[in-house]
N, C-alpha and C positions, 0 to 999 in steps of 0.2 A: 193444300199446296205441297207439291212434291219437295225435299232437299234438293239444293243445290250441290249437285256432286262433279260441274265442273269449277275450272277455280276460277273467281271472277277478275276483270281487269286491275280494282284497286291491288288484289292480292298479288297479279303477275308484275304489276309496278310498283310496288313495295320489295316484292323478292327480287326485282333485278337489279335497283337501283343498292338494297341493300350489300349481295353480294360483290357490286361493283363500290362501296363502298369500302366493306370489308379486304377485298383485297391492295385497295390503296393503300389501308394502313398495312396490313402486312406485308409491303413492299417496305413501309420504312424501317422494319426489323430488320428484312432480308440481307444479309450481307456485313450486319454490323453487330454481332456476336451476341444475341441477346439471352438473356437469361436462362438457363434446361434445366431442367431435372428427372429425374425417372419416375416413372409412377410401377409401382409395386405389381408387374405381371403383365404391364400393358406397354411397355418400351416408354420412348421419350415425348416428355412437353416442355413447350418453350413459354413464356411473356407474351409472345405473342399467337398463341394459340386460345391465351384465353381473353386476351385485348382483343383478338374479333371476336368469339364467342360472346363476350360481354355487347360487342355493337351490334350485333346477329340479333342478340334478342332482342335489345333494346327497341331496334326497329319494327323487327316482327312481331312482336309480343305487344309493343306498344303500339301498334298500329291496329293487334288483334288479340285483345287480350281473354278471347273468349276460346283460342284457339290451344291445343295440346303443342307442349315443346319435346322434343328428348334429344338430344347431343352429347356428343363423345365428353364434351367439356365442361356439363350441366353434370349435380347431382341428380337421380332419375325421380320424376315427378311421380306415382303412380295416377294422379291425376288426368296423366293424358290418355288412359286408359275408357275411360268415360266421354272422350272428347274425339266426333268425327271430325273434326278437320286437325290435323297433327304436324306442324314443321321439324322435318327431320334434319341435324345439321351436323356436319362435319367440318370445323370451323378450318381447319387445315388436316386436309388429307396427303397425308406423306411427309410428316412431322420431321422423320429422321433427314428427307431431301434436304426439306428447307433448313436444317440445321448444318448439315454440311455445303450449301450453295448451289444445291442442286438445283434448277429449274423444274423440279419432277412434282411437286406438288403441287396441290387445289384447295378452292375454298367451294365446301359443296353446298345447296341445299333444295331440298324438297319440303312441296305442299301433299300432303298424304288425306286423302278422304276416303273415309272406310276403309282403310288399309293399303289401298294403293294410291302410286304417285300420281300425280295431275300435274304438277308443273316441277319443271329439275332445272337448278343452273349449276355449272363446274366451269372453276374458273382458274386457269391458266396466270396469276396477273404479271409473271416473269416474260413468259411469253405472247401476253394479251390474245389469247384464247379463250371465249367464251362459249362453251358449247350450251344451247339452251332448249330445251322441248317442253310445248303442252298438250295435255291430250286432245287429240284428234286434228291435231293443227302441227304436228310435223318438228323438225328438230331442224337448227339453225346453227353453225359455227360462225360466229362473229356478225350476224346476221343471214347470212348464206344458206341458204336451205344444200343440206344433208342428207340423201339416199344413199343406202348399202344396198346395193342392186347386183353384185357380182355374185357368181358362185363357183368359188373356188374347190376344186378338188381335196381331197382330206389328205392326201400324200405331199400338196404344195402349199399347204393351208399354211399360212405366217401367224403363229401364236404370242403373245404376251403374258409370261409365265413367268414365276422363279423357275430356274433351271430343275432344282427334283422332280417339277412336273413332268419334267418330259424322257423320266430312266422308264426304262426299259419294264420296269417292274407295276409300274401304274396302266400301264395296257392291256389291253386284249388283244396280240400284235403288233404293227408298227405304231409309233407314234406317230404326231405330225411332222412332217417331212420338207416345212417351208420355213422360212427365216427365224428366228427367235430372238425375241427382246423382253426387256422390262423396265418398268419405272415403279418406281417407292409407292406413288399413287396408284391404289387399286380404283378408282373415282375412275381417274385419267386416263386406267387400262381399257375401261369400259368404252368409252368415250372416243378414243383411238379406233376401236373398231367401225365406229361409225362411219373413217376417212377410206378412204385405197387404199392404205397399208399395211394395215390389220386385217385377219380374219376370225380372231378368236381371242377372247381373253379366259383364260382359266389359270382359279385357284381352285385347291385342295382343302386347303384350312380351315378353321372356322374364323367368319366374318360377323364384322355387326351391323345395322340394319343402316348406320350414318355412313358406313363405307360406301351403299351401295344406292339409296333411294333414289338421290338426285340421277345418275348415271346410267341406272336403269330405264324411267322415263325416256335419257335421250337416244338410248341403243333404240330401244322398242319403238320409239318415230320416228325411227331412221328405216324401220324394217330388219331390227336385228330381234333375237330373240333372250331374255337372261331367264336364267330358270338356278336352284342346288346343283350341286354336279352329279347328283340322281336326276334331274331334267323336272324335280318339284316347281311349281308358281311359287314365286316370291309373295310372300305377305307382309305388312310393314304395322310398327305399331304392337307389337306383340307385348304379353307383358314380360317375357325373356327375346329380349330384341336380337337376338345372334342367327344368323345364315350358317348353314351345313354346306359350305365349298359354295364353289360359283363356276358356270358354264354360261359367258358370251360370248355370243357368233352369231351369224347369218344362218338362214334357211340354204340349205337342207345340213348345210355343214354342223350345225348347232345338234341335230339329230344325230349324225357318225359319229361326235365326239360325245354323246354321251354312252352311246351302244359299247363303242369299245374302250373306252375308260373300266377300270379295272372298281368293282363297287366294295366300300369303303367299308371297314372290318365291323360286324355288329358291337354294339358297347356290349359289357359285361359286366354285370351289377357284381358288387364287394360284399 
């Protein structure tokens, strides 16, 4: 009998009810000062970053306990390493928003088999924004089925960036020439592109793989494409989980921005 390598029903209602779960309670933090602190190279966590994380697994894990975990909020299992079915979780993405009252952060999570995602939700719960995709069955905001079907010019292209992305000095050229914004959630970046008002989300940095898993799923069912900002396939589950930049957008635009992006200085060994 062949594996199973899409995800099956109990798993996609277990994930969704979970993150609707999760973000309930992280609703009763929001807003009423809860507990931070810094963690040593990786910015801020709150009380309640790891009060979902704790309810994330509880469900997921308890519901599969045969399955690989790895999250921002988990010490790393190497365990999951040996294990194809993998939920990848970012129990809140954009930790710094929700610290200051932002509405800019997510609770993310993905079902990863063989490396890549099969089922992603990102969840909005400020905004009650549910973006959700499974493979080959398409992407849904709030139930809503989700097409990126435009194709916008690279000189009008609307980016979701920090702002250094878009000096002068990162291109081959102009840069993009259409609107610019950003939210705390790189999740949410992705995600956004899915709607009309987005056409691109790029980072530069180095990302990690709970940033991105869920969010990529829903770009990619929507007909967007995420790739490094070298234009590499994302692979997920790695046993060093970290992303070299990121490039979301639509076809053909997703191709221009990585031509003329300016390619990133080779390392050099000490």
């Amino acid at each position: 009998m062949l594996p199973v390598t899409d995800p099956t029903a109990e798993e996609i209602a277990v994930l969704t009810d979970a993150v609707a779960e999760a973000g309930a309670l992280v609703l009763t933090y929001f807003g009423h000062s809860p507990e931070t602190w810094d963690k040593p190279g990786e910015g801020p966590v709150s009380e309640a970053d790891l009060a979902a994380n704790d309810l994330l697994q509880s469900r997921l894990m308890g519901a599969f306990p045969d399955h690989g975990w790895l999250s921002e909020e988990s010490a790393d299992d190497p365990a999951r390493l040996s294990r194809s079915r993998v939920w990848i979780i970012d129990p809140i993405d954009g930790t710094r928003a929700f610290i200051d009252g932002k509405p800019e952060f997510t609770i993310c999570a993905a079902l990863a088999v063989e490396g890549e995602p099969v089922a992603g939700v990102v969840f909005n719960p400020v905004k009650n924004e549910s973006f959700a995709a499974i493979r080959g069955c398409g992407t849904t905001l709030n139930g809503q089925r989700l097409i990126a079907d435009r194709i916008p010019l690279f000189a009008d292209a609307n980016v979701l960036s920090r702002k250094s992305v878009l000096k002068p000095s990162k291109w081959q050229g102009d840069a993009p020439g259409g609107r610019h914004g950003y939210v705390n959630s790189i999740a949410y970046r992705v995600c956004k592109v899915a709607t009309d008002r987005w056409d691109a989300a790029i980072a530069l940095n180095e990302l990690s793989e709970w940033d991105l898993a869920a969010a990529d799923i829903v770009l990619r069912e929507a007909g967007g494409v995420v790739t490094t900002r070298t234009g590499a396939p994302l692979r997920y589950n790695k046993q060093e989980p970290k992303v070299e930049g990121l490039v979301a957008a639509i076809p053909p635009l997703h191709g221009e921005i990585i031509a003329r992006l300016v390619p990133p200085e080779p390392a050099t060994e000490i």
